[in-house]
C-alpha positions as CSV (number, residue, x, y, z in Angstrom):
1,X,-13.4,-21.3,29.9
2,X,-16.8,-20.5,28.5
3,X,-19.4,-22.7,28.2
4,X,-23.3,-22.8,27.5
5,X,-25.2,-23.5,30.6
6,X,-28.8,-24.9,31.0
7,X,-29.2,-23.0,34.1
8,X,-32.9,-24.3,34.6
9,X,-35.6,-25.7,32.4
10,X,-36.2,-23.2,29.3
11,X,-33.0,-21.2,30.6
12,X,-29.9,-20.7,29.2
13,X,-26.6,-18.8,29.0
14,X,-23.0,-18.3,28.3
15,X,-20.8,-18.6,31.7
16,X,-17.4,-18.3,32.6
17,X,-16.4,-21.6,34.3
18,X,-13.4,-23.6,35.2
19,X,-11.6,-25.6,33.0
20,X,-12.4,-29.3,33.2
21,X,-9.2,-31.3,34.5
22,X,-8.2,-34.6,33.0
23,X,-8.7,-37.6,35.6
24,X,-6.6,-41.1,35.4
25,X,-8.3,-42.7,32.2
26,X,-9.4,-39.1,30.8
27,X,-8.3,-36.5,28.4
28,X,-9.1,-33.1,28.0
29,X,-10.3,-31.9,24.1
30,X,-10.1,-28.4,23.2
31,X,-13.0,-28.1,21.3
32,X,-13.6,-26.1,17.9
33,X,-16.7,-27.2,17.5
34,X,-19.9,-28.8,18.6
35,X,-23.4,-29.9,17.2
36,X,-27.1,-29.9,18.5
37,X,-29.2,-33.3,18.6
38,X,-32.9,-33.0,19.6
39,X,-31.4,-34.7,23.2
40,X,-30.2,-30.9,23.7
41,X,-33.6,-29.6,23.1
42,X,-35.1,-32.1,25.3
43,X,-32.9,-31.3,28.1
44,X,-33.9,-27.5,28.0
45,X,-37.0,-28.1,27.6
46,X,-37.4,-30.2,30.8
47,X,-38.1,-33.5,28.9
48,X,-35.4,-35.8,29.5
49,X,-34.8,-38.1,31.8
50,X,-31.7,-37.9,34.9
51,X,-31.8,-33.8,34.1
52,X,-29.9,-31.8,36.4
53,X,-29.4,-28.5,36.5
54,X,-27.1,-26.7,35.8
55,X,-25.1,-28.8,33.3
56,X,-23.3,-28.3,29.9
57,X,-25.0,-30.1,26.8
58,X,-23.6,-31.4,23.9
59,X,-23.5,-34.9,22.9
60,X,-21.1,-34.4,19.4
61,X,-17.8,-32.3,19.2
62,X,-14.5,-32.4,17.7
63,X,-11.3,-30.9,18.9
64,X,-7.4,-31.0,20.1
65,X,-6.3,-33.2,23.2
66,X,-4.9,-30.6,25.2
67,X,-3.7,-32.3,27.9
68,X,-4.4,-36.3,29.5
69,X,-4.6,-38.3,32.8
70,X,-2.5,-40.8,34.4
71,X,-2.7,-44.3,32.5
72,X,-3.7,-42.6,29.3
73,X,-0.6,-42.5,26.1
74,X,0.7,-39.4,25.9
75,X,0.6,-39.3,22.5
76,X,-3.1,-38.2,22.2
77,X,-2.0,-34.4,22.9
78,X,-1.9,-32.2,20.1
79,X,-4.0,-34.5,17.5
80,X,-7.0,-33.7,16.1
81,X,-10.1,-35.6,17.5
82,X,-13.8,-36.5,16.9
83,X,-15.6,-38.2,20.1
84,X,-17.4,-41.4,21.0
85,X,-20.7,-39.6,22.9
86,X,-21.9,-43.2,23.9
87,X,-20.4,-44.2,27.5
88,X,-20.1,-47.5,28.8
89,X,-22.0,-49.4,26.4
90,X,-21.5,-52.5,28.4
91,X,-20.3,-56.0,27.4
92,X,-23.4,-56.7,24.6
93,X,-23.5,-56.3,21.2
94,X,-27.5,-56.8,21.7
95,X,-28.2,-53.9,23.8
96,X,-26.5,-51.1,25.7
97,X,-26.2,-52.2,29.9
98,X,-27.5,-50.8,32.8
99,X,-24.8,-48.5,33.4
100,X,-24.6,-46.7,29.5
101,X,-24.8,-42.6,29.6
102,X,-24.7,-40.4,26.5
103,X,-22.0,-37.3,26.8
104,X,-24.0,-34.0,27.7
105,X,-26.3,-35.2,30.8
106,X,-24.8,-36.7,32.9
107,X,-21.3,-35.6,32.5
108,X,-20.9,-32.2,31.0
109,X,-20.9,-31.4,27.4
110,X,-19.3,-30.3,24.3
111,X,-21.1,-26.7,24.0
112,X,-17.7,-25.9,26.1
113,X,-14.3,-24.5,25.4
114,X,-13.0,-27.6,26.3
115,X,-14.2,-31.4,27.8
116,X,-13.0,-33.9,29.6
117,X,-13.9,-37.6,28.2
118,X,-12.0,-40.5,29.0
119,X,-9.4,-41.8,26.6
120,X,-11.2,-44.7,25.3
121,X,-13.7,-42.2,23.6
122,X,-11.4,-40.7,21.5
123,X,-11.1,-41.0,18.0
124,X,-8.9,-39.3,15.3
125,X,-11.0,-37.1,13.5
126,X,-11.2,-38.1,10.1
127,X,-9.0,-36.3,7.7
128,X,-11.0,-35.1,5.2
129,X,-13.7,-33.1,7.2
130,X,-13.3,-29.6,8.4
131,X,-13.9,-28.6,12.2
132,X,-17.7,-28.0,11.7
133,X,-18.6,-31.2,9.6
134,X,-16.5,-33.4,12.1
135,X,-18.2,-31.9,15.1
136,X,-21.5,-32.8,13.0
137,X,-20.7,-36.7,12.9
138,X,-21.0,-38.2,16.4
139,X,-24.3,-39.3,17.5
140,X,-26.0,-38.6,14.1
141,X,-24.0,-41.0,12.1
142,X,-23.5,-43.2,15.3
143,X,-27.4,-43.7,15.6
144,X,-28.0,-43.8,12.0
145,X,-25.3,-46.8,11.3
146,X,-26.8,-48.9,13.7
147,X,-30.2,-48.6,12.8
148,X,-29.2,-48.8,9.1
149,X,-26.7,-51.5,9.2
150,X,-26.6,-53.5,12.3
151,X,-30.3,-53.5,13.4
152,X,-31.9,-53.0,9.7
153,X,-29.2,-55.4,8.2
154,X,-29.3,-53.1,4.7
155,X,-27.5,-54.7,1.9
156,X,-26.6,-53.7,-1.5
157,X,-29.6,-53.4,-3.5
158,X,-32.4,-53.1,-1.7
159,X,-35.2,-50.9,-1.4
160,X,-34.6,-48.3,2.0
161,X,-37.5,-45.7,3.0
162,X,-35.8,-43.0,5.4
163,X,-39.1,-41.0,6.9
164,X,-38.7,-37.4,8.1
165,X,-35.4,-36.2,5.9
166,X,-34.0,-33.3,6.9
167,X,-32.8,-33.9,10.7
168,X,-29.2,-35.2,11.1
169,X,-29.9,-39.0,11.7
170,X,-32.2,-39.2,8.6
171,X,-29.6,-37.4,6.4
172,X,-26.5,-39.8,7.3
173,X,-29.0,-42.5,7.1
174,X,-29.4,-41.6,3.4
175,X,-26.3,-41.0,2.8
176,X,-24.8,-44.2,4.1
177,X,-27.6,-46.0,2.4
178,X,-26.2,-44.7,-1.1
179,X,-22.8,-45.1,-0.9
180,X,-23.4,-48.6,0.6
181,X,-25.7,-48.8,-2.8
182,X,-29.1,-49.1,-1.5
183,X,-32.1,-47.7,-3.9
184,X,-33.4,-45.1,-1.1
185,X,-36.3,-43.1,-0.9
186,X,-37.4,-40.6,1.8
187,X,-40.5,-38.8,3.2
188,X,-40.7,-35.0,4.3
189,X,-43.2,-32.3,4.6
190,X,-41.4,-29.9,2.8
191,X,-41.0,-30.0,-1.4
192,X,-37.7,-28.4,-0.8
193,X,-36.2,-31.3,1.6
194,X,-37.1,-33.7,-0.9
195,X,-35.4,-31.8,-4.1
196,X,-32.4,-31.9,-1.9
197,X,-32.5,-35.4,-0.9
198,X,-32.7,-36.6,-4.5
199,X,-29.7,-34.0,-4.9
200,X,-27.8,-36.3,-2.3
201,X,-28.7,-39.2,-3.8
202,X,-32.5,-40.1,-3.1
203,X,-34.5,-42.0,-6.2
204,X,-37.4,-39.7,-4.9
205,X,-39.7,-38.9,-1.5
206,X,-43.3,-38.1,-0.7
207,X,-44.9,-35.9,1.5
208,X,-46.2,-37.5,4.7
209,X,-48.4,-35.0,5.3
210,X,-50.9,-35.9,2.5
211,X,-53.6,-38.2,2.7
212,X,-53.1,-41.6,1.7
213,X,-49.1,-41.4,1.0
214,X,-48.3,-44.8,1.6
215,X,-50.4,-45.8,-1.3
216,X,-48.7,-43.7,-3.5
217,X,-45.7,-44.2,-2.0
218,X,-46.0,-48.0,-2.9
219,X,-47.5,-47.7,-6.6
220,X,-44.9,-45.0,-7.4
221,X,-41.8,-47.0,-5.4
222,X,-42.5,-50.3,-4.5
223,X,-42.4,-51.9,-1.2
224,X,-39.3,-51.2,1.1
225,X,-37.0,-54.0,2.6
226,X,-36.0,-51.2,5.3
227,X,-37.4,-48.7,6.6
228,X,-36.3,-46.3,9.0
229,X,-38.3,-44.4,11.2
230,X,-38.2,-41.5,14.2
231,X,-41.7,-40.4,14.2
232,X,-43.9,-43.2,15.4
233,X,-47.5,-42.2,16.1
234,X,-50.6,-42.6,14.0
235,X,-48.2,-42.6,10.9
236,X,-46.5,-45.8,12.1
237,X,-49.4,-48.0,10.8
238,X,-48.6,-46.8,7.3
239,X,-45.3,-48.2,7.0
240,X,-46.1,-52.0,8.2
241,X,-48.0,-51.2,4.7
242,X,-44.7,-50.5,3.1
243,X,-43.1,-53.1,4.4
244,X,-42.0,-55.8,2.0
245,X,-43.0,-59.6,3.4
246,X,-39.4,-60.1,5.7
247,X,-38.7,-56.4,5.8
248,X,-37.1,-54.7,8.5
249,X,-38.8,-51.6,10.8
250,X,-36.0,-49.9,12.5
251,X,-37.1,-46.8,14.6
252,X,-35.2,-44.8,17.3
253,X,-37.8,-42.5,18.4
254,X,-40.9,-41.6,18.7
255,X,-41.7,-37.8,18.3
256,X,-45.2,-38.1,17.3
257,X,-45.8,-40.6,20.2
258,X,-47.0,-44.0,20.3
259,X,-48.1,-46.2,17.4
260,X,-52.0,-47.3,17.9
261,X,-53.8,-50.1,16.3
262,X,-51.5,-51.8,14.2
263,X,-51.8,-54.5,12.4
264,X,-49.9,-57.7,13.8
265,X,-51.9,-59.6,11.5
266,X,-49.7,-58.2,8.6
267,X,-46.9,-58.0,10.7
268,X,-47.0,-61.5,11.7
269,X,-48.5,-63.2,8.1
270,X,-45.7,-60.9,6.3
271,X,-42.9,-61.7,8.9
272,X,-42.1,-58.2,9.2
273,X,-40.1,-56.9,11.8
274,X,-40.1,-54.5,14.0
275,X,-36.7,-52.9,15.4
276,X,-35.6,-50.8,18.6
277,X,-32.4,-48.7,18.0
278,X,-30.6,-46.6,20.3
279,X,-27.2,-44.8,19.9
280,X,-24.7,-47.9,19.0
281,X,-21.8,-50.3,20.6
282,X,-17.9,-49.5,20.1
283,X,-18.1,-51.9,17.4
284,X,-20.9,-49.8,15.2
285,X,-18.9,-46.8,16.4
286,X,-15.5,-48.2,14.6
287,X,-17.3,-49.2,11.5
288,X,-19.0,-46.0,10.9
289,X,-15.8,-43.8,11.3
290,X,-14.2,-46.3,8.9
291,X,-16.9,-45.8,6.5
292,X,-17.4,-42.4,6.7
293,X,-13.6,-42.0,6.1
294,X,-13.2,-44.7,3.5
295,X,-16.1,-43.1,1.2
296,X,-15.3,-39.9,2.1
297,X,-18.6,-39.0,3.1
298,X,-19.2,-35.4,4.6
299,X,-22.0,-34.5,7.4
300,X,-24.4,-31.8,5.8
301,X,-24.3,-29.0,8.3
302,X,-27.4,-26.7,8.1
303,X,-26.5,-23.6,10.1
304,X,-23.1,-22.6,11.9
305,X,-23.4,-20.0,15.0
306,X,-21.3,-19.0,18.0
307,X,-21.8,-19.7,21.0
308,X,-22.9,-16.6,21.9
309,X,-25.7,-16.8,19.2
310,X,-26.3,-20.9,20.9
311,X,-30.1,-19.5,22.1
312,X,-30.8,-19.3,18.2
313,X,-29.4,-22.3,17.6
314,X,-31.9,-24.1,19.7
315,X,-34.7,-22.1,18.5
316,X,-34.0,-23.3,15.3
317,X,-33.9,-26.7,16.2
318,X,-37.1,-26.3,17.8
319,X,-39.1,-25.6,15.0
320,X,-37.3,-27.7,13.0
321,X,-36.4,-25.2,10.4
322,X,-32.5,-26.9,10.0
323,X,-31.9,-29.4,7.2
324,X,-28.7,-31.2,8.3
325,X,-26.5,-30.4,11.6
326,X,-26.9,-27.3,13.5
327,X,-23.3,-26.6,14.5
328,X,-21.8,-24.3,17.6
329,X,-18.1,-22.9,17.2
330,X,-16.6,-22.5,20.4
């Protein structure tokens, strides 16, 4: 089969190599499609931890079980699949366990003809997306439902601020805030990604790279019970500030580093709090693919390329010039 390679760090290419081969507990997905996460970037770039080299990434695809391993139902062949990228979550609902990998790094990834995953991953893809929007899905709406739902504890009605808009996780965050009937606002540096937030459902968004947004953020919105965050750094401080007293800071990253000097004192006197996320259990897994196929809700893919235009595909992502899912076609 063919696959994209990460041969060494900043390095990669298209190779001919052997089809993966379904182990007992396994099944091997013929994939149509796969999606980028900045985990993929990372990798290349040397910036990840466990990184070997070479390896296949790709944390998100969706395909056709071709074939299965002992112990696993026959049935699985031939049906039309989406895939769990979190491995062994471990037994906690609190935290992922020592043992917890995300497909792509270790195990070989979905920028492949085909993968091998084991069984328990699978999922049927849901029926109302194409190849590309389901390949989109994974560990962007994965991410995003925990830090929405089962860290942020969002409920109908209330006031959500989703920061950076434009990058997979912040676009299903929005969009599961709406349809769960959240009043949501967002923040960008770009005019454009805010128009077409509002067009997704967004009451409105400001531009993060102006002085003093958070102040007009809370005159023109109000204070947020839930914010959701990637960024961190200096910016962090802002949103304790747009916290409501009891509201909840989720964040899953931290792309503009560490948060300096902040306030505990209206942390603490507010009872704010302030939420790790990462990836998300079985059970956030089952509940977002029942959402996202009860409401019908479809992944915003940005850009679509082959794989043996992948090299721009990363680029893109690298400057962050994608507003949605950056998608691979195999």
């Amino acid at each position: 089969m063919r696959a994209l390679r990460i041969e060494a760090v900043g390095a990669l290419a298209v190779r001919e190599v052997p089809d993966p081969v379904a182990a007992a507990g396994e099944a091997v997905v013929d994939i149509r499609a796969a999606a980028l996460n900045h985990r993929d970037v990372w990798i290349k770039l040397g910036q990840y931890a466990g990184l070997k080299y070479p390896c296949i990434p790709g944390s998100d695809g969706a395909g056709i079980v071709s074939s299965v391993g002992a112990g696993v139902d026959p049935s699985w062949v031939g049906r039309q699949v989406v895939m769990n990228p979190g491995l062994d979550w471990g037994p906690s609902e609190s935290a992922q366990g020592a043992a917890f990998t995300i497909l792509g790094l270790p195990r070989d990834g979905t920028i492949a003809g085909r993968v091998s995953v084991p069984a328990q991953q699978l999922c049927a893809k849901p029926g109302h997306l194409g190849w590309e929007e389901a390949a989109a899905l994974p560990l962007g709406g994965l991410t995003a439902w925990r830090a929405l739902f089962s860290r942020g504890r969002a409920a109908p009605g209330e006031r959500v601020l989703v920061t950076g808009i434009g990058g997979g996780v912040a676009l299903f965050t929005l969009q599961f805030a709406v349809a769960a009937g959240n009043e949501v606002w967002v923040t960008s540096g770009s005019d454009d990604k805010i128009a077409r937030a509002v067009a997704l459902g967004a009451r409105g968004g400001f531009r993060y790279d102006r002085p003093e947004w958070p102040a007009a953020a809370a005159k023109e919105a109000g204070l947020f019970d839930v914010i959701v965050d990637s960024a961190g750094g200096p910016g962090f401080a802002g949103l304790v500030d747009l916290a409501a007293p009891g509201g909840r800071i989720v964040f899953f990253g931290a792309t503009r580093g560490n948060a300096n000097e902040l306030a505990l004192r209206k942390v603490f006197w507010r009872q704010i709090s302030l939420l790790g996320s990462t990836m998300g259990s079985p059970a956030d897994w089952a509940a977002m693919t029942e959402f996202v196929s009860r409401r019908a809700i479809r992944p915003v893919v940005s850009d679509v390329f082959a794989l043996e235009r992948a090299a721009q595909a990363f680029e893109l992502m690298e400057r962050g010039g994608q507003f949605g899912k950056i998608v691979i076609t195999t």
